[in-house]
N, C-alpha and C positions, 0 to 999 in steps of 0.2 A: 219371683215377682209376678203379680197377677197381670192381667191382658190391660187392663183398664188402667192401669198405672204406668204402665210400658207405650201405652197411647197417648196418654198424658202427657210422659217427657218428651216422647220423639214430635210432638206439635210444636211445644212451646221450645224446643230447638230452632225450629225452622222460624221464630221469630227475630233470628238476631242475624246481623252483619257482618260483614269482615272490618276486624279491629276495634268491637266492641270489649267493651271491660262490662262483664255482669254478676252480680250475686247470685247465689244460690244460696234459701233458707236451708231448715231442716227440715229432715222429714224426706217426701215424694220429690220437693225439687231439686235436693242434689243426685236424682237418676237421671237429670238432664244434662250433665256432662259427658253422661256414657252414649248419646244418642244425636252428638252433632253431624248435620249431613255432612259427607265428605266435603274434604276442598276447604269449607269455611275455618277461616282464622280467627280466633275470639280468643278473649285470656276469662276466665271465671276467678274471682275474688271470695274466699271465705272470711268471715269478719271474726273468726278465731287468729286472723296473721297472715293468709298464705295468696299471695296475687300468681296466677298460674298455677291453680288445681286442678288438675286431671282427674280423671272418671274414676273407679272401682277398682284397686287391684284383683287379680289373679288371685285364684287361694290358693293359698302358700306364699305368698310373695307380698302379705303385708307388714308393715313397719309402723310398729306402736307409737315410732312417736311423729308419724305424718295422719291425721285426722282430720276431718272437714268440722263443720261449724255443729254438730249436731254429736262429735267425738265418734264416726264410725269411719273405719278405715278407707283411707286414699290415697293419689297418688301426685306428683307435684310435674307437670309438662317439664319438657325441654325450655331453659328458660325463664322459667316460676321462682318467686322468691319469696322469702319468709320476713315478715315484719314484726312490728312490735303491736299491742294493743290500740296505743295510741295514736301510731301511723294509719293502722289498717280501719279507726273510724274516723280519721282527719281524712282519706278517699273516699268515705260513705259520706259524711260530713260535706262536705266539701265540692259536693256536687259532680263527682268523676266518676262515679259510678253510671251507665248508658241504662241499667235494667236494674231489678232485684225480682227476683220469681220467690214468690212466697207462698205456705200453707194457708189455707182459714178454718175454721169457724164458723163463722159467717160472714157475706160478702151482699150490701143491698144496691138495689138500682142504683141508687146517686156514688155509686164507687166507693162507698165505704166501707173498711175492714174492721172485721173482730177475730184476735189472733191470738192472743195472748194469755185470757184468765177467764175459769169460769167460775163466777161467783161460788164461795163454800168452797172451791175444790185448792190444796195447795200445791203452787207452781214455784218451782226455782226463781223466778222474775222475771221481766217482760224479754230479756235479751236485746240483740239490736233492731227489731223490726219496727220501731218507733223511728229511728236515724236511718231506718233504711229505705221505708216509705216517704220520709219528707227530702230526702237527698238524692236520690235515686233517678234517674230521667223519667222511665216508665215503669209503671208496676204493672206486673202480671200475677194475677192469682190461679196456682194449680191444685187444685184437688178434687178429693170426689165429689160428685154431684148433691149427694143425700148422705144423712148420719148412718149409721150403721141398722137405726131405728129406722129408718127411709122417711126420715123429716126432713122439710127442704133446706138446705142450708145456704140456699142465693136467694133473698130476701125485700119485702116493700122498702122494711126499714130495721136494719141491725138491734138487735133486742140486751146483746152482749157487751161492757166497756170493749170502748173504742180502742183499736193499736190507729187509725188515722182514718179524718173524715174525707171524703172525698178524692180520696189517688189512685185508685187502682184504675187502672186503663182494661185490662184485656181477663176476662175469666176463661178459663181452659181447666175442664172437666172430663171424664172420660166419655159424655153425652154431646158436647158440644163448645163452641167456641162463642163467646159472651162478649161484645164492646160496648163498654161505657162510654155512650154519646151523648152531646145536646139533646138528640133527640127521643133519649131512654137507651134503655137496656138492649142492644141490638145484637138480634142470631145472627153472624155472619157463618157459622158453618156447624153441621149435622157430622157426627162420627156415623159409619154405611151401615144400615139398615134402618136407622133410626131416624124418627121423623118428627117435624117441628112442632107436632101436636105433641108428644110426647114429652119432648123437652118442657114445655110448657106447664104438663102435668104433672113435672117434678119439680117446679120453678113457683116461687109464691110472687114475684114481680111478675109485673106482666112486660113480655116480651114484644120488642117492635120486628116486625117482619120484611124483610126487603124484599124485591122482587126478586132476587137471584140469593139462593144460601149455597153456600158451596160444603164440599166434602172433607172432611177431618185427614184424610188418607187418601 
């Protein structure tokens, strides 16, 4: 696992509570189970079935038919149980879910994601991040900063169909940490060495700056 992805998940860990129930998409955010600070009690929900999913087996020690929501191998806590389809989006549904941390695409000032499809290209279908963004308490968007082309992928305004206007709360990239406020797109914090100007320069929103940004680490 690269540095940048491993920073990623161990931030947006430190955003939850003891006794929250949270999602985890596919992709980068289900490495955020393997990276909760000690101590804290939280159950992770996959919307493949399983409330009480543990982080990453050991290699050698996985079991093909326990999976997280993206089908790669996991493990189920002390505790954790397995549901049915129906069950496990009547809890996304249903507004009992406290988080969902999801990938994007893109993500523009006004909290809006694009997650799901890119025009021309063929996708299995949207999956649940449509039920997960409107049910969800808080959305958190994790990924990397820029495409692979170092196009900005945090935007004025989503250019991509929409998975949901307006929900995303918190962006968390390997650069920095993003909240979507009243008062714009706020830096609340810099990953060490990197500086707000920079962020900026990979960023097509323009960024509101508070007096105090704090450290990713």
């Amino acid at each position: 696992m690269s540095g940048s992805r491993e920073r990623i998940a161990k931030r947006v860990a430190r955003f939850f509570k003891d006794g929250d129930l949270v999602n985890l998409g596919i992709g980068l955010p289900t490495l955020v189970a393997d990276y909760l600070p000690q101590g804290l009690e939280i159950e992770f929900q996959s919307e493949n079935g399983v409330v009480g999913i543990g982080g990453t087996p050991e290699p050698g020690k996985e079991d093909k038919d326990i999976t997280n929501a993206g089908s790669q191998p996991a493990t189920i806590a002390l505790g954790g149980s397995v549901v049915d389809s129906a069950t496990s989006f009547a809890i996304i549904r249903g507004g009992h879910v406290d988080a969902t941390v999801l990938g994007a695409l893109e993500v523009d000032q006004e909290g809006s994601l694009a997650n799901w499809i890119i025009p021309g290209k063929l996708v299995p279908g949207m999956g649940g991040a449509m039920d997960l963004v409107a049910g969800a308490g808080m959305v958190i968007v994790a990924m990397e900063h820029c495409t692979k082309s170092g196009e900005a992928k945090i935007l004025k305004k989503c250019t991509l169909p929409l998975t949901a206007y307006r929900k995303v709360r918190y962006i968390v990239t390997e650069l920095a940490v993003l909240e979507v406020a009243p008062e714009g797109l706020v830096l609340r914090e810099t990953a060490p060495g990197i500086t707000a100007e920079e962020v900026q320069s990979k960023t097509e929103a323009a960024l509101v700056l508070p007096e105090v940004i704090g450290c990713m680490e």
